[in-house]
C-alpha positions, -999 to 999 in steps of 0.1 A, spaced: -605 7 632 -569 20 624 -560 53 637 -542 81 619 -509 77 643 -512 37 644 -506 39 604 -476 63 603 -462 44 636 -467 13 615 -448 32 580 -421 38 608 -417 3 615 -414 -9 577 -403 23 556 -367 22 559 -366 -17 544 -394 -6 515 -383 16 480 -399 56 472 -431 64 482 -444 30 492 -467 44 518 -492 66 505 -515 91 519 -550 80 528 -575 101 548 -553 112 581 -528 82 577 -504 63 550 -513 29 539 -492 11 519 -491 6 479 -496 -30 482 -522 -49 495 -540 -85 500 -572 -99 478 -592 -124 490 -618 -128 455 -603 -159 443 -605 -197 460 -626 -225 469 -648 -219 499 -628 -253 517 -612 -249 550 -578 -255 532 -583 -221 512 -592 -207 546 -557 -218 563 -540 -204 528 -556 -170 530 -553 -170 572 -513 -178 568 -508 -149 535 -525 -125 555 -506 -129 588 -472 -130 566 -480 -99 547 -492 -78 580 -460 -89 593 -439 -77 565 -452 -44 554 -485 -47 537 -512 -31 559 -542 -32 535 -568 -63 538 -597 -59 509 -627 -85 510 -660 -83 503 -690 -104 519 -697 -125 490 -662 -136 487 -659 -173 493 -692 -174 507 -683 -150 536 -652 -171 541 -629 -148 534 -641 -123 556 -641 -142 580 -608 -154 577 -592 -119 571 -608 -113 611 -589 -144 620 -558 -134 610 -557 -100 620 -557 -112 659 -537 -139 651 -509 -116 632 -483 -99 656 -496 -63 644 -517 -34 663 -552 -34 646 -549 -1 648 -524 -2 619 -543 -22 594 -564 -9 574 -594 -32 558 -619 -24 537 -649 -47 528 -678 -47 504 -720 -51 502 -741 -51 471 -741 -94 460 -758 -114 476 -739 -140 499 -747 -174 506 -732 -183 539 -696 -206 543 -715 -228 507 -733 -224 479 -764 -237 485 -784 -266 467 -808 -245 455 -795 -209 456 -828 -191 442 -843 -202 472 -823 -191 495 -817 -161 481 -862 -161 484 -860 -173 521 -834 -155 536 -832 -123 520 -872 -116 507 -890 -134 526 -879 -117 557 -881 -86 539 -848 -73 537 -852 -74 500 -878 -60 480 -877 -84 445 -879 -51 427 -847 -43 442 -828 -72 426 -806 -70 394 -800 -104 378 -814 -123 408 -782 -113 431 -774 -79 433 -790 -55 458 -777 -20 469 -813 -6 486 -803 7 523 -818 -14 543 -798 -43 522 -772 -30 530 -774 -21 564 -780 -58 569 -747 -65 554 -728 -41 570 -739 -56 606 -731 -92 590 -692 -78 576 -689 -66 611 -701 -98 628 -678 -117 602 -644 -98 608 -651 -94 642 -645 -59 643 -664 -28 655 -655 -5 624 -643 -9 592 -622 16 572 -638 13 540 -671 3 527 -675 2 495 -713 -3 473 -702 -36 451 -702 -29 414 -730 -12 408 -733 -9 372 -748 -46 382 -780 -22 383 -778 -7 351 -793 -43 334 -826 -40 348 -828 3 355 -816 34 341 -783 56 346 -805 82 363 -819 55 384 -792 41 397 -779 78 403 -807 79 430 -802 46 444 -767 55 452 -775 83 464 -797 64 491 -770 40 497 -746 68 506 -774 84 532 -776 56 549 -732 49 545 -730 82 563 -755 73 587 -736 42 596 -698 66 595 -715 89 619 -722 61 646 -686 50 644 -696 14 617 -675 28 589 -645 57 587 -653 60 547 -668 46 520 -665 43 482 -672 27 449 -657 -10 439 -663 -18 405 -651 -36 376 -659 -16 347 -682 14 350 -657 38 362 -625 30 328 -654 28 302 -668 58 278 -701 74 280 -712 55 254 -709 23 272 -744 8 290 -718 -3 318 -706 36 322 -709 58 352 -698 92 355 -679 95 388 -678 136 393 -718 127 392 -713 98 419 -691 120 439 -718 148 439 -747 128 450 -723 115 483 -716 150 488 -757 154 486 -758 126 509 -735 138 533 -755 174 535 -789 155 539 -778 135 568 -762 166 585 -724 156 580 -700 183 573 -674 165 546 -686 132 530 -673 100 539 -666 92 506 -629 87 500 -621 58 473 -627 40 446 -615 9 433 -611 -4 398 -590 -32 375 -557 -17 365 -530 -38 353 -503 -39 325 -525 -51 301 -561 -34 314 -550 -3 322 -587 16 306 -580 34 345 -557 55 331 -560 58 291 -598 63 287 -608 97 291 -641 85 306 -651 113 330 -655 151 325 -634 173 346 -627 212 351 -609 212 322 -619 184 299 -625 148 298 -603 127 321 -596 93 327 -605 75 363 -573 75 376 -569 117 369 -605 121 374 -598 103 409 -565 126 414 -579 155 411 -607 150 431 -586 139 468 -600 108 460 -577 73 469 -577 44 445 -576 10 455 -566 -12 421 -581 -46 417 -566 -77 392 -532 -63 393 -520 -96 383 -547 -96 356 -563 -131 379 -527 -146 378 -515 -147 340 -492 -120 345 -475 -139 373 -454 -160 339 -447 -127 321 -457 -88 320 -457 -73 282 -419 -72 270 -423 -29 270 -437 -29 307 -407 -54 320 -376 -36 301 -384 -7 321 -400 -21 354 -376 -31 385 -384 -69 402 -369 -99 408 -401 -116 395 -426 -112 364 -454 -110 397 -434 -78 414 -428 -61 379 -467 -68 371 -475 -50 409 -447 -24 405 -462 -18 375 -495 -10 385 -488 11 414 -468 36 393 -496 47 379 -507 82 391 -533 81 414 -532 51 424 -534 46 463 -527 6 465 -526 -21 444 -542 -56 454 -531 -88 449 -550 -115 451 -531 -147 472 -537 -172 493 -503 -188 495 -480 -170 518 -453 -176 499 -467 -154 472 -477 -127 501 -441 -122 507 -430 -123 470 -457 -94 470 -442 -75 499 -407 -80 485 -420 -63 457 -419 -30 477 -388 -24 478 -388 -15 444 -392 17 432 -424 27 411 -418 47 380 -422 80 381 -450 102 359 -430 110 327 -411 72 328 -447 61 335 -464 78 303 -432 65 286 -445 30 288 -473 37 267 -457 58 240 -437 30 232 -462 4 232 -485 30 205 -448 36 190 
């Protein structure tokens, strides 16, 4: 697992090449405000090499942040993301990875028939109550995910992870209601702090697509101060003193950017949006689909770019979305390592500060 004096030893190392506030404060260490996606790809052994070569290039050159999940690729990715981290010339100890449970994975293919082996492997042998499943692949009951947990572990080859995040929950919310899926969290995160306190996990979180930047109103919506009390409950049932539960991740981009313009979630003093909400709370964010899956790669909107420093439309896009407040890192998704360094690159730029940031919209609305 990365260490708290292996992450500053490693901002020594790259800080003095990389632009203001690039490393960021996470739990008792900095991470950096960039960081490598491994979502998108065919599950081929050429993808594999791709990711395994982006991932050793960006450890190498000041990105310390690995996200994957175990349904990416098949478990591919995981997999790979383990591979590379011995291969790259970097102290484990100074990258931090975070992975993911809740879909359920088929293993290095999709199968021929994958309601069946979703049946066979997964029901069948009981780790899955049918009851439990939302849309015939979605599963975040603790004994699920204990299972995956054991199998991420297996896959990166690594004794802890730094962050495990419950997969898009709001998956949940098309077969149960808001208050149910309240309590299942609340479950998961027992058994999340069960797993932190024998040494599987140093914190865990919420990765989702939309439940977090949509309003109330919206079937997809979850209030986070109401996630964040239930893992605080969790954390008292179990026995812990502070809860593990330390991030969240979300879509932000230049042209999604809900994160930080829908007041979505009530806080001391009103509605807030995520990324405040987040803020406010000591809580890191992790932003997904920085690049918006790629088209912002050929262009960011012309108000974002006359203001946004890069040599590329790419770094503008990611320079972009980590000058939003709040946000910890932002992810990009790439399995070319070309594109990793292009990424890293990308840090030496500076990020915008608050009032240049909240200038960006006022002129779009203008």
């Amino acid at each position: 697992m990365s260490t708290g004096q292996a992450l500053w030893d490693y901002r020594d190392q790259h800080g003095e090449e990389m632009g203001r506030t690039y490393f960021r404060r996470h739990a008792d260490g900095v991470v950096s405000s960039l960081g490598i996606g491994t979502y998108l790809g065919d599950p081929t052994d050429a993808v594999d090499r791709g990711y395994h070569d982006a991932v050793v290039t960006a450890l190498e050159s000041g990105i310390n942040v690995l996200d994957t999940a175990i349904n990416y690729r098949h478990q591919r990715s995981e997999r790979v993301v383990g591979e590379a981290i011995t291969d790259a010339d970097v102290d484990r100890e100074s990258v931090f990875v975070a992975t993911k449970g809740g879909f359920v994975p088929f293993d290095g293919e999709r199968p021929g028939n994958p309601g069946a082996y979703v049946r066979e492997e997964y029901i069948e042998t009981g780790l899955i109550d049918r009851e439990e499943l939302a849309r015939g692949s979605h599963c975040i009951a603790p004994a699920f995910l204990e299972d995956q947990l054991d199998r991420s572990l297996a896959n990166l080859d690594l004794d802890t992870v730094d962050c495990y995040y419950v997969h898009n929950p709001e998956s949940q919310l098309s077969v149960r209601t808001r208050a149910d899926v309240y309590d299942q969290l609340e479950a998961a995160f027992e058994t999340l702090e069960e797993r932190r306190a024998a040494g599987d996990l140093r914190t865990y979180g919420v990765a989702s697509w939309e439940c977090f930047r949509v309003p109330p109103s919206d079937p997809a919506h979850l209030s986070l101060p109401t996630v964040l009390r239930r893992a605080r409950r969790a954390a008292e049932t179990v026995g812990a003193e502070t809860t593990g539960f330390r991030a969240i991740q979300l879509p932000f981009n230049a042209e999604m950017a809900d994160a930080y313009t829908v007041a979505a979630h009530e806080g001391p003093e009103g509605s807030q949006s995520a990324l405040h909400f987040a803020q406010d709370a000591g809580l890191s964010v992790f932003t997904s689909a920085s690049l918006h899956q790629g088209d912002l790669a050929s262009g960011v909107p012309e108000h974002v770019a006359a203001r946004i420093a890069g040599d590329t439309a790419a770094q503008r896009a990611l320079t972009f979305a980590r000058s939003a407040p709040g946000v910890t890192t932002a992810l990009v998704g790439t399995s070319a390592p070309e594109h990793a360094a292009e990424a890293a690159a990308s840090g030496q730029f500076d990020p915008l500060g608050a009032s240049a940031f909240d200038a960006v919209f006022e002129s779009e609305s203008g």
